[in-house]
Residue frames as a rotation matrix with the C-alpha (Angstrom) as fourth column:
UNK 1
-0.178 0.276 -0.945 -21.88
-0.799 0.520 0.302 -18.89
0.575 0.808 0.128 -82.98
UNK 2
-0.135 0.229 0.964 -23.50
-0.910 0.356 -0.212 -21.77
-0.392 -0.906 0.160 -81.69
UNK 3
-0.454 -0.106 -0.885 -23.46
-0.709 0.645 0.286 -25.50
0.540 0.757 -0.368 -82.44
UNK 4
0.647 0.647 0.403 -25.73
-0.760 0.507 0.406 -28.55
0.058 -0.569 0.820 -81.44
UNK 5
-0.472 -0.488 -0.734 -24.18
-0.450 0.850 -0.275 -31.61
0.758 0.200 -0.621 -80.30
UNK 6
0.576 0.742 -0.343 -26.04
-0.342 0.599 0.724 -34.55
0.743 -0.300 0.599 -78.69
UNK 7
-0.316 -0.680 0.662 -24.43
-0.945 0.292 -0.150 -35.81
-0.091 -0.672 -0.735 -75.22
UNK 8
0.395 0.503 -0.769 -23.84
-0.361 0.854 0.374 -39.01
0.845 0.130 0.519 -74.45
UNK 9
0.418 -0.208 0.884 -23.18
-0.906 -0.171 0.388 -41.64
0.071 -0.963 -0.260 -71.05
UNK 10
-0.141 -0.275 0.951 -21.30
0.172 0.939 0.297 -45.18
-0.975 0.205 -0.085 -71.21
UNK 11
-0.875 -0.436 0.212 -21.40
0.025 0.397 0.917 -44.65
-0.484 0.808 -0.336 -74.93
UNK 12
-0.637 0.683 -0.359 -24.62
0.745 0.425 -0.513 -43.99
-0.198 -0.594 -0.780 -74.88
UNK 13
-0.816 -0.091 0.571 -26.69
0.251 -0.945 0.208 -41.46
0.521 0.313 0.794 -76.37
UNK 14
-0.843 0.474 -0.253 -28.36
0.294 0.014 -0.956 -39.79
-0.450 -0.880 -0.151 -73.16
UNK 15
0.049 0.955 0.294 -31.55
0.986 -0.092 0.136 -38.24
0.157 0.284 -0.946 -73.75
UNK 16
0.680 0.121 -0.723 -30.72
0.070 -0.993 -0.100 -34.26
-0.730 0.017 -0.683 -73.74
UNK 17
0.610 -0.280 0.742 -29.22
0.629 -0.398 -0.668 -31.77
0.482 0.873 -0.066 -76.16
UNK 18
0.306 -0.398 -0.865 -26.49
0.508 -0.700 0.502 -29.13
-0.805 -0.593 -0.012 -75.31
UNK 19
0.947 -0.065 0.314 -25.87
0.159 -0.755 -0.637 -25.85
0.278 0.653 -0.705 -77.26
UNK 20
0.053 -0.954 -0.296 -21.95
0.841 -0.117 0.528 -25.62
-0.538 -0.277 0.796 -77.45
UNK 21
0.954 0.035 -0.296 -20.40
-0.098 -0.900 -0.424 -22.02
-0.282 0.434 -0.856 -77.97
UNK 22
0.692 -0.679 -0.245 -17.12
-0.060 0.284 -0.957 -21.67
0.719 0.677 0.155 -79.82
UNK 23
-0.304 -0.741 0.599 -15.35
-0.854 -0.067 -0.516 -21.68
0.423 -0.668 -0.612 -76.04
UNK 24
-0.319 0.329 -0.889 -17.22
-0.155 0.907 0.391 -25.03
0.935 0.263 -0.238 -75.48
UNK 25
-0.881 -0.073 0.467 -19.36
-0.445 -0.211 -0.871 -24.39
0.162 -0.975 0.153 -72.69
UNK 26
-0.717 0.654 -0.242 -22.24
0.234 0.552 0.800 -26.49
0.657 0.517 -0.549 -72.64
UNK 27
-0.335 0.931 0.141 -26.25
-0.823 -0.217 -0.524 -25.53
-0.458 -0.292 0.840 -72.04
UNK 28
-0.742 0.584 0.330 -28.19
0.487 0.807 -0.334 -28.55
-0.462 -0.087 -0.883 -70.92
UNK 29
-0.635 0.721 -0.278 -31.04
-0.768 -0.547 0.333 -27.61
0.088 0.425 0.901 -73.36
UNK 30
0.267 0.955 0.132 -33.61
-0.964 0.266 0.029 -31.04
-0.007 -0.135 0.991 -73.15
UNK 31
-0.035 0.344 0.938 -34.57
0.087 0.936 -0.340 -34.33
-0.996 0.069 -0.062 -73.36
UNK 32
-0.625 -0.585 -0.517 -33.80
-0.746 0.253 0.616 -36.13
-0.229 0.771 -0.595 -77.01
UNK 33
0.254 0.929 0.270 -37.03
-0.592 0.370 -0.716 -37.49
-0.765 0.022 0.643 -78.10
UNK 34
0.410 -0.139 0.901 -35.62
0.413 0.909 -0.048 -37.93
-0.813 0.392 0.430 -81.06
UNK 35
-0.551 -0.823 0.139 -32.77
0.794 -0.466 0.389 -36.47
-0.256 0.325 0.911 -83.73
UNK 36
-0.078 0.454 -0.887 -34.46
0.182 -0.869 -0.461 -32.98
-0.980 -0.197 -0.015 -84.73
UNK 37
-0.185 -0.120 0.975 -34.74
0.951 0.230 0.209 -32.25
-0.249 0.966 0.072 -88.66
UNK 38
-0.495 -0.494 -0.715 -33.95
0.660 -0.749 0.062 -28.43
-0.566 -0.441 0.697 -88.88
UNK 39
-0.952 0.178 -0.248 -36.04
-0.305 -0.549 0.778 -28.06
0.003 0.817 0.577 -91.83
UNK 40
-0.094 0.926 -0.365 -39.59
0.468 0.365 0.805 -29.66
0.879 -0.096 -0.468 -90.55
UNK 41
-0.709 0.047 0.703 -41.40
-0.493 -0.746 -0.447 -27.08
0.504 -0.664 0.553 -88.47
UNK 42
0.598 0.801 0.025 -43.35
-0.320 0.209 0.924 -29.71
0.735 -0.560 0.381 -86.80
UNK 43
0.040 -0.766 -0.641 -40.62
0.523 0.563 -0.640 -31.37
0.851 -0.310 0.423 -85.46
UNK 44
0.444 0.380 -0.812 -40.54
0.677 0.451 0.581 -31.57
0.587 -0.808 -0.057 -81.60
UNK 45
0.086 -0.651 0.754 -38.90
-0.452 -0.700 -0.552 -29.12
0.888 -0.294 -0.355 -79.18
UNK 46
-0.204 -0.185 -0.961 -37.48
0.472 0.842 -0.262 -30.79
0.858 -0.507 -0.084 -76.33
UNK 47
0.840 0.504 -0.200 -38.51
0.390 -0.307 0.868 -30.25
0.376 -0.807 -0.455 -72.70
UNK 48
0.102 -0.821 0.562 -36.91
-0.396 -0.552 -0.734 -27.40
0.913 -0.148 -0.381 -70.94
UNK 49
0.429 0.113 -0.896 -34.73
0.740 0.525 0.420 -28.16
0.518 -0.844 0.142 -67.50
UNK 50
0.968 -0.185 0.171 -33.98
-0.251 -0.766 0.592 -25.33
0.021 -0.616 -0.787 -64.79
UNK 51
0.296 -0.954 0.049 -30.32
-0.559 -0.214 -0.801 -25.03
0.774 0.210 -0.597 -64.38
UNK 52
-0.385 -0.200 0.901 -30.77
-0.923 0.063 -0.381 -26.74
0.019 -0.978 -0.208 -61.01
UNK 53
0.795 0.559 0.234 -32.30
-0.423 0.788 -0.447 -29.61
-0.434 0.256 0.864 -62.55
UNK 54
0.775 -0.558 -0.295 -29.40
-0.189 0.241 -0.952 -29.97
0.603 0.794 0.082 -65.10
UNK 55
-0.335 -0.907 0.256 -26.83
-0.768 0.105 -0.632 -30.05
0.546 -0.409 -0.731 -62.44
UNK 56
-0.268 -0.356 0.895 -28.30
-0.933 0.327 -0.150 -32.55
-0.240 -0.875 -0.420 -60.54
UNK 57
0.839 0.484 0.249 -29.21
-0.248 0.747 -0.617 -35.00
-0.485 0.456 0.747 -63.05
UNK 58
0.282 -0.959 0.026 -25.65
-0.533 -0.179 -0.827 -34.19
0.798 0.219 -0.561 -64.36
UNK 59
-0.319 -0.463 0.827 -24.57
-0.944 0.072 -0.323 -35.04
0.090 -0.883 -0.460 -60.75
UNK 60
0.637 0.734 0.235 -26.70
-0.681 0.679 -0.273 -38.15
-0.360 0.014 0.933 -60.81
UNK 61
0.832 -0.379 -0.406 -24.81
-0.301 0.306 -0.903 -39.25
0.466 0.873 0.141 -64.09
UNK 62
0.306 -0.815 0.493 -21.61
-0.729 -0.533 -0.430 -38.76
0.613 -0.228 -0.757 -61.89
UNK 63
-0.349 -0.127 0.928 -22.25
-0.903 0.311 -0.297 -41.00
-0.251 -0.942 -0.224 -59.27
UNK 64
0.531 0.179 0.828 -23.33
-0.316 0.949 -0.002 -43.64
-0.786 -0.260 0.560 -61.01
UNK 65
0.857 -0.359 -0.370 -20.44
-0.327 0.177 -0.929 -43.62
0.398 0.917 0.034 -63.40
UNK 66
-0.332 -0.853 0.402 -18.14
-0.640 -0.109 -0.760 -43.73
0.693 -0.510 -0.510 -60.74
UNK 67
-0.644 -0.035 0.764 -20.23
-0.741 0.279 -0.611 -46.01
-0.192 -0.960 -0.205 -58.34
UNK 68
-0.991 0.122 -0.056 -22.31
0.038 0.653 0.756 -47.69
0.129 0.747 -0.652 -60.49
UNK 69
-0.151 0.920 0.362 -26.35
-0.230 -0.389 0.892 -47.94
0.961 0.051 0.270 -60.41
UNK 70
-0.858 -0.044 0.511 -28.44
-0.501 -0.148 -0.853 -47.95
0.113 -0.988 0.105 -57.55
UNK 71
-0.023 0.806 -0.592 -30.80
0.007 0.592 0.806 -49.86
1.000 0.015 -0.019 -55.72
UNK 72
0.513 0.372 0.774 -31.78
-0.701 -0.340 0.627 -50.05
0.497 -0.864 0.086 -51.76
UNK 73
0.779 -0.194 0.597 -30.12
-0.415 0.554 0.722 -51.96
-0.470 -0.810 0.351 -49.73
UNK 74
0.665 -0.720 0.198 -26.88
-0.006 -0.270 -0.963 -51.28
0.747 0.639 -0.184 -51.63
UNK 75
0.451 -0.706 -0.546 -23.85
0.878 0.460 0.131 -50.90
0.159 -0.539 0.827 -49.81
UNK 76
-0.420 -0.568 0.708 -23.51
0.667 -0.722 -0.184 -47.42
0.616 0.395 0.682 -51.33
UNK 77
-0.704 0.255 -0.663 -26.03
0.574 -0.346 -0.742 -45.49
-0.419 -0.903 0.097 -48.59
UNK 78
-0.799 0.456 -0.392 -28.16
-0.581 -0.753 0.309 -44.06
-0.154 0.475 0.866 -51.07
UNK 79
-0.490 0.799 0.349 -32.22
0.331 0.540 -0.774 -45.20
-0.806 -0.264 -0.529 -50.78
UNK 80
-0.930 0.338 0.141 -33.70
0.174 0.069 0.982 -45.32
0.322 0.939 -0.123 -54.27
UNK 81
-0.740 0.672 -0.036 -37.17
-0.105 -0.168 -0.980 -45.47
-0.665 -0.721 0.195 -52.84
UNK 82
-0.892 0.212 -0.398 -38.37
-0.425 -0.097 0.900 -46.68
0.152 0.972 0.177 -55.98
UNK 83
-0.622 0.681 0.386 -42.64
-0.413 0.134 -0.901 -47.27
-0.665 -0.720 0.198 -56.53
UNK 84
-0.715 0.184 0.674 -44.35
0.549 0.744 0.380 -49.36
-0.432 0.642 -0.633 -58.87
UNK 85
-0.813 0.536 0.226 -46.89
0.144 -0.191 0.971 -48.32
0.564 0.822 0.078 -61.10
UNK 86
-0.169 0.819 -0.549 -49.32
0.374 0.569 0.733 -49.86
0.912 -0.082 -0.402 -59.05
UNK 87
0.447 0.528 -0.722 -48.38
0.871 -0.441 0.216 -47.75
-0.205 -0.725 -0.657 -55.78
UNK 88
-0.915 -0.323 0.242 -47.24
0.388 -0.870 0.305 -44.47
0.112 0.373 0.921 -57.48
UNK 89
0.063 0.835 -0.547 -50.03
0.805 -0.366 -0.467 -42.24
-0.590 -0.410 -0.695 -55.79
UNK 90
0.066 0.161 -0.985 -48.71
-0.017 -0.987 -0.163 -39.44
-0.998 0.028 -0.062 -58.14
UNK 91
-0.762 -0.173 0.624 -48.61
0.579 0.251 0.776 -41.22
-0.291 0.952 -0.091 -61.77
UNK 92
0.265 0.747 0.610 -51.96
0.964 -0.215 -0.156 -38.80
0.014 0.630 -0.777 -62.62
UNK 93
0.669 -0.576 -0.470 -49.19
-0.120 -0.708 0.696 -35.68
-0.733 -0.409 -0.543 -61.73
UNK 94
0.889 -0.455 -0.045 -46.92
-0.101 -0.101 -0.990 -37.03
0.446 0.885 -0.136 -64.39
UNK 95
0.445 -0.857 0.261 -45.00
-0.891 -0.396 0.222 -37.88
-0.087 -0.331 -0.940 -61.76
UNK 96
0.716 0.137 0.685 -43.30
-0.017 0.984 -0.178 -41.39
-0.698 0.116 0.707 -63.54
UNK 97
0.012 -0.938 0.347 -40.27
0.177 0.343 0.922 -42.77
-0.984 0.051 0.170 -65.11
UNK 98
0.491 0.660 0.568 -41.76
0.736 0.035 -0.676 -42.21
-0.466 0.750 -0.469 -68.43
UNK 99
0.844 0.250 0.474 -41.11
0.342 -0.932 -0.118 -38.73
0.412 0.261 -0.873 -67.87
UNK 100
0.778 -0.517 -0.356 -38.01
-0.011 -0.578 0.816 -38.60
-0.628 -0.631 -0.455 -66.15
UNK 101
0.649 -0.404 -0.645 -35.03
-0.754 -0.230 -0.615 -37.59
0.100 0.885 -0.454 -67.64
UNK 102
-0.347 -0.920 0.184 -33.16
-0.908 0.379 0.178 -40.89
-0.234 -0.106 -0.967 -66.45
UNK 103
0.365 0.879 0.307 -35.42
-0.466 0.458 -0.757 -42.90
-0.806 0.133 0.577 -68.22
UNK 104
-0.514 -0.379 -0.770 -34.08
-0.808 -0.089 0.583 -45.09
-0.289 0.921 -0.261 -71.26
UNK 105
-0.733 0.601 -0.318 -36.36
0.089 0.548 0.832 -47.91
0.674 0.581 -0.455 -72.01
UNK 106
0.238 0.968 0.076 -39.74
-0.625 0.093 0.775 -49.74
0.743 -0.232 0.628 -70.69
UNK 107
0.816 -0.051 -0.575 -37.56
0.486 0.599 0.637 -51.63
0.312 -0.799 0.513 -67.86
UNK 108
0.000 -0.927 -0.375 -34.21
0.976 0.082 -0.202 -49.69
0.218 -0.366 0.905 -67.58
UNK 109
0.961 -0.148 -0.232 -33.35
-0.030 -0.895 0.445 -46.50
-0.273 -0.420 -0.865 -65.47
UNK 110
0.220 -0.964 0.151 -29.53
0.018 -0.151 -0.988 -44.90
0.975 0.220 -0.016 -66.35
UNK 111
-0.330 -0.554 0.764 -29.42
-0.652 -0.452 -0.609 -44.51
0.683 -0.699 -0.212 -62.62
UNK 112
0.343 0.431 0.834 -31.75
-0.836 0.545 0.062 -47.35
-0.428 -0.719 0.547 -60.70
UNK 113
-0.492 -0.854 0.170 -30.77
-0.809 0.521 0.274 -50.67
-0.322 -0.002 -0.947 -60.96
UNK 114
-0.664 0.610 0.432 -33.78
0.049 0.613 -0.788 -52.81
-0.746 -0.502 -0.437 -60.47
UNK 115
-0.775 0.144 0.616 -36.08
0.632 0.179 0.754 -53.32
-0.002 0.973 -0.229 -62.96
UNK 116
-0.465 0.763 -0.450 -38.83
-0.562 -0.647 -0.515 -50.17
-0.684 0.013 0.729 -63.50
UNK 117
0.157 0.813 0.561 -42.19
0.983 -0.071 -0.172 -50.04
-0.100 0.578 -0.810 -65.09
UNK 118
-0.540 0.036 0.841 -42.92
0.357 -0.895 0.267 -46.41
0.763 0.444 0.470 -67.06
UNK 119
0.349 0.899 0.264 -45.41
0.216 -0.351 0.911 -45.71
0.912 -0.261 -0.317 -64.27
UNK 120
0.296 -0.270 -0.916 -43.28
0.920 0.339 0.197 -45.79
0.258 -0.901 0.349 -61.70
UNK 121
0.438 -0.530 0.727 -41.03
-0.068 -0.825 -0.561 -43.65
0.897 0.196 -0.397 -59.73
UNK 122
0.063 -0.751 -0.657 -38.17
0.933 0.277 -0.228 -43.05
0.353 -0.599 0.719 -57.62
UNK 123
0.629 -0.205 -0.750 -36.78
0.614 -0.460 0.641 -40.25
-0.476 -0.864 -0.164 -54.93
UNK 124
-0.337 -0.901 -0.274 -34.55
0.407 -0.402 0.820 -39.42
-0.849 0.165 0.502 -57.64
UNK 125
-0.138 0.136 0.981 -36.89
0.967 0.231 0.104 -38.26
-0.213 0.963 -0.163 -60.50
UNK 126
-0.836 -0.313 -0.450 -35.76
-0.018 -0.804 0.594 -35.31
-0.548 0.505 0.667 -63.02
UNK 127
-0.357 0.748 0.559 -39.03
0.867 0.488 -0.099 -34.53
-0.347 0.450 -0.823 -64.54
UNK 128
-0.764 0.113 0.636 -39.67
0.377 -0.721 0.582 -31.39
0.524 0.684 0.508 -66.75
UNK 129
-0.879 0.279 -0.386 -42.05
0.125 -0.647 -0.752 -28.86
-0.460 -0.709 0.534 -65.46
UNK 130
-0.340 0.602 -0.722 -44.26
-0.928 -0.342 0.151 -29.04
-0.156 0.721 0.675 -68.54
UNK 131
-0.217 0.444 -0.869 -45.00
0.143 0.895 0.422 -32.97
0.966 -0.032 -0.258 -67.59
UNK 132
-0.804 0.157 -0.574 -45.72
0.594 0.152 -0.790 -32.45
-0.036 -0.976 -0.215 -64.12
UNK 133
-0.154 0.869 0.471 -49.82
0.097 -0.461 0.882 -31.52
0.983 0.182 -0.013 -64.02
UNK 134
-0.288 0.196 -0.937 -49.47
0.937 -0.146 -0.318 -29.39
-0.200 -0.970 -0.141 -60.13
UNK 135
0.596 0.622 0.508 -51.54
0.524 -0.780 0.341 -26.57
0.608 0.064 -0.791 -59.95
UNK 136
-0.776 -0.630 0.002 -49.28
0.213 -0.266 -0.940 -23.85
0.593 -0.729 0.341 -57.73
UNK 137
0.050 0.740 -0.671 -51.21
0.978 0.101 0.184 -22.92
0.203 -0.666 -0.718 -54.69
């Protein structure tokens, strides 16, 4: 048997869903567009993340609960590498805060300090496979 339950971070309800089983093991299942209605078949299906995605946005979470956000020239050793809108060479890739899964408004990252724009992006973005427009080679 399986139950939904929404995570959440600082109190916070993050932006993903996890399928708990009756031994409470939890399967990152998406991004949390918005609450699901079980009986409207239009209703969204969040974006899937690889298992290797989920742990390291998970891991993300981790480090800045315990160390707080980041930002470059921190103290903590960790280079954000964060790019504006304006030079984000891959914003027509879908690669942009918008889309990442540490996104939570139209200025705030859960994990960058500094103020963002949606167009940006950082070194650290968690971005579904089904927003990201790369052709494989």
């Amino acid at each position: 048997m399986t139950n939904e339950t929404w995570g959440s971070f600082k109190g916070k309800v993050l932006g993903f869903r996890f399928e708990t089983s009756d031994e409470d093991n939890f399967d990152w299942v998406g991004e949390k567009t918005a609450e699901p209605k079980l009986d409207d078949p239009t209703s969204v299906k969040p974006p899937y993340y690889h298992p290797a995605e989920k742990e390291f946005i998970s891991a993300m979470d981790s480090i800045v609960r315990k160390y707080g956000k980041l930002e470059d020239y921190d103290d903590k050793g960790i280079w954000v590498g964060y790019e504006s809108r304006a030079e984000n060479e891959n914003y027509s890739k879908g690669i942009r805060c918008e889309n990442c899964a540490h996104y939570e408004s139209e200025k705030v990252c859960m994990i960058v300090k500094r103020t963002i724009e949606p167009g940006g992006y950082c070194r650290f973005a968690a971005i579904p496979s089904e927003k990201v427009n790369v052709r494989k080679k």
